[in-house]
N, C-alpha and C positions, 0 to 999 in steps of 0.2 A: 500565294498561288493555292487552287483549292484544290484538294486530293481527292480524289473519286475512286473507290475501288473498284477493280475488275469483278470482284463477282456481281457487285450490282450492277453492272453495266451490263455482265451476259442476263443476269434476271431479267432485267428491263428488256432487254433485247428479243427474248424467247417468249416474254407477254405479250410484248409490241406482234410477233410475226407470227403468233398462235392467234393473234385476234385479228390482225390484216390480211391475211394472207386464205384460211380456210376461202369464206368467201368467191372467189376469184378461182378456187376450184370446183366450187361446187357450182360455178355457174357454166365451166366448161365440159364437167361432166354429170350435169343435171341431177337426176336422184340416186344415180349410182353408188356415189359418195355415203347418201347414207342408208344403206341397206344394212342390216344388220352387221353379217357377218364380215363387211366391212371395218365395220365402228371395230369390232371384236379384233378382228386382224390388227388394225392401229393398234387399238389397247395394249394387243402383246408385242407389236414392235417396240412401242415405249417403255413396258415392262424391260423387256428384255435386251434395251438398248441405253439405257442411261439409268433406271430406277437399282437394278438387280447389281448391276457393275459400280455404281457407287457405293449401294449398301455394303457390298463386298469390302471394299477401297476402305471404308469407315471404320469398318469391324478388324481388318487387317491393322490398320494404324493404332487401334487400343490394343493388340496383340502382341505386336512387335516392337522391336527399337525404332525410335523413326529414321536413323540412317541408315538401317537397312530398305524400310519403308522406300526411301527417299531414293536408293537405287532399284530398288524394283519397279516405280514408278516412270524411272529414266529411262529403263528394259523396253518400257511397251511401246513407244513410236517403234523400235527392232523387232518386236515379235509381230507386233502389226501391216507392217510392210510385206512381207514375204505371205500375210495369208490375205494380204489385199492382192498381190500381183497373182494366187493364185485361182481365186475366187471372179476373176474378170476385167 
């Protein structure tokens, strides 16, 4: 049986639909899309959406035990939920 690991599948997955997917918005909202401050707006949603929160996550686990790591990581679906229901 062959083993495929999850992170390369999400890899794979977020090349696949950063290249399929743009497209398809940009033709529904014409040159909108790339208007500068546009582009800029994206750039710091993904900063500050996946870039800055991993670095964190990486720099924490060389700092700490990893079984404390490994419940703090547990934490955050808990902390998340409550500032999801509050936000909309």
């Amino acid at each position: 049986m062959l083993a495929v690991e999850p992170d390369l599948i999400a890899d794979h997955s977020m090349i696949l639909s950063a290249t399929l997917l743009p497209p398809f918005g940009v033709a529904d909202s014409g040159t909108a899309l790339i208007q500068p401050w546009v582009v800029l707006a994206g750039l710091g949603v993904a900063l500050l959406s996946s870039v800055i929160p991993c670095s964190l996550d990486l720099e924490a686990l060389r700092k700490i035990p990893p079984h404390v790591f490994g419940i703090l990581m547990s934490l955050e679906p808990a902390n998340a939920a409550p500032a999801q229901t509050s936000t909309g």
